[in-house]
C-alpha positions, 0 to 999 in steps of 0.5 A: 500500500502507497502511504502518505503521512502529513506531519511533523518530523525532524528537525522539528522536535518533541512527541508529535514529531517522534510519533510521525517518523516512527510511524513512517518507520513501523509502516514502512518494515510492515511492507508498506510504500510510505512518504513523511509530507513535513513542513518547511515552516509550520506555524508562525512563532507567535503561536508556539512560543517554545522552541520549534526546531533542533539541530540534532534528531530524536531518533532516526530520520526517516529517509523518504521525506519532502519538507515543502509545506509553509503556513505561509503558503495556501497555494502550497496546501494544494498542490501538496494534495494533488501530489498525494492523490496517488497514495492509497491512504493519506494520514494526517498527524493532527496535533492542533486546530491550527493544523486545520487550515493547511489540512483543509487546503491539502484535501481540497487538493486530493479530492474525494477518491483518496482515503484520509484518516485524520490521527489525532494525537488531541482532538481538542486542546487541554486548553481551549480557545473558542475557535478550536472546536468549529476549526475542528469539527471542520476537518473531521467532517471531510475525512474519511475516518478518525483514529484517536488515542483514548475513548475519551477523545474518541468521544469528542470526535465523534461529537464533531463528525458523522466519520467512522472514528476508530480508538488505538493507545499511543504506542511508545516512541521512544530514544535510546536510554543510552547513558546513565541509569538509576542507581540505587542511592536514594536521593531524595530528588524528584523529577518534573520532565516535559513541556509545563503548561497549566494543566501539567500541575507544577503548581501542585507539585510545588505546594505538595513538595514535602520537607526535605525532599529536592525538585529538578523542573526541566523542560519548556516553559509555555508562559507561566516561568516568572509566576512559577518562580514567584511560587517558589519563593512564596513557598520558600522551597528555592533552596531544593527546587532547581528550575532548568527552563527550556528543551532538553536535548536527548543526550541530556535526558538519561543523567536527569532520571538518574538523579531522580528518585522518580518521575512525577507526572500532577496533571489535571488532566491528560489524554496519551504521555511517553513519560510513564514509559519513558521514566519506566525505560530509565529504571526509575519509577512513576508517582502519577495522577489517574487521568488520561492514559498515565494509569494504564500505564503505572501499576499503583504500588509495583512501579509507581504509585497513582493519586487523584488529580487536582489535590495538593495534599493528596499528592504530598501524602503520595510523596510521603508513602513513596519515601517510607522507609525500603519504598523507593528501593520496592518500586524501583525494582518493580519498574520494567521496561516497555516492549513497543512491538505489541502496541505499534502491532495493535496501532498499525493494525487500527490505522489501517483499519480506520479508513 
């Protein structure tokens, strides 16, 4: 089968774009023809304040790729669809309504006699605008079929289009763990890892962090950095918080986990995360909030421990029980790593079967 993927790859970074090349990679072994349809220039700075772009990639460049697509350039969107009008399934990565107008330009160009599923890594965004859900609900109206990562987003779909929507987890797409890995020594550090917004609940974290127990907060600031670190200081917690602003290069991620006792994830809310996996990888344990996926994948009291979302307190009594005596040696050894094949068998088999 002929496979178009439209969506981010290197150099673009981060998990939208680590899940396209892997996918293109898994499709392509299975024995399918597939091209990555990326972009030149895909959104303009003033909608993604974080870094965009990389000068070394997450993992394996996917060889067959064409990076024309320009947000600048509607005329662009059409002809990158009359290229695709010879695949026999177009997947279109879908990680924001701002993705929408280009998508909507590349369909116009492919017409109606090639299959399209829209694979939605978030349906709607944690944080809405108002013109998130009509963006939206154009787009999955015009494609053939939907693929999302949870039966809760799924839910949303299908409140946005009459299209068949089909429900694949978010397998692991993972870099090499190369390089350091937990130890045995307890620390007494926790890790806080990923792009914070507000929904991620750093905020919690902090209030929650109990005495004596240090806090390493790396990864890209969405807004927010100054009142985090007036937090900090209203708390008075800045002797064992460290704050390390900005994108963590992959080389730099294997020496984080292993200074950390465990990976904690606060969120209010959330669809599909790599962390769980990704801590789980490094050898170091999850204290996780049973939103989204995250609880799938933390075993409550064998790798990890899980606590209601939202609450300060709930979340310092989690951390408490984590550091009992022999509790942080328990988990640790209880931590395994993922084996990827049997979700990407499963995901490959649910896109395919989408359209």
């Amino acid at each position: 089968m002929r496979i178009a993927i439209v969506g981010p790859t290197y150099p673009y970074k981060g998990g939208g774009a680590q899940h396209t090349t892997e996918l293109a990679h898994r499709l392509a072994a299975l024995g399918h023809d597939v091209v990555i349809e990326s972009w030149r220039a895909q959104y303009p700075s003033f909608l993604y304040p974080g870094q965009q772009t990389i000068s070394a990639p997450e993992g394996t460049p996917y060889p067959k790729t064409a990076r024309r697509l320009d947000w600048r350039r509607p005329d662009g969107w059409v002809t990158a669809g009359r290229r695709l009008r010879s695949a026999d399934l177009v997947v279109l990565a879908v990680l924001s309504p701002i993705q929408v107008p280009a998508y909507l330009g590349i369909l116009y160009g492919i017409g109606r006699r090639t299959p399209v599923v829209a694979l939605c890594h978030n349906v709607l965004p944690h944080e809405r605008k108002p013109y998130d859900e009509p963006l939206m609900k154009a787009l999955l109206k015009r494609v053939d079929g939907v693929l999302a990562h949870s039966e809760e987003q799924a839910g949303l779909a299908r409140g946005l289009t009459s299209s068949r929507v089909s429900v694949a987890g978010l397998p692991p797409h993972l870099p090499s763990a190369a390089g350091e890995s937990a130890g045995q020594e307890v620390r007494r550090r926790l890790l806080f890892f990923g792009m914070v917004r507000p929904y991620k609940g750093l905020d919690l974290l902090l209030r929650a962090l109990p005495e004596g127990i240090g806090l390493t907060v790396a990864g890209e600031f969405w807004g927010g950095l100054d009142e985090t670190r007036a937090l900090i200081g209203e708390l008075g917690i800045g002797d064992r918080v460290e704050l390390r602003p900005g994108y963590v290069a992959a080389d730099d991620v294997p020496a984080l986990f292993a200074a950390a006792d465990a990976l904690v994830l606060p969120y209010r809310n959330a669809t599909a995360s790599q962390n769980v996996w990704l801590a789980h990888e490094h050898g170091v344990p999850v204290i996780a909030t049973r939103v989204g996926a995250l609880a799938d994948h933390v075993t409550d009291g064998v790798d990890g421990l899980l606590v209601e979302p939202g609450d300060a307190g709930a979340l310092r009594e989690a951390i408490e029980r984590f550091y009992a005596s022999g509790e942080p040696e328990r988990l640790r050894s209880g931590v395994k790593a993922v084996d990827p094949e049997p979700f990407w068998s499963a995901y490959a088999g649910a896109l395919l079967g989408a359209a």
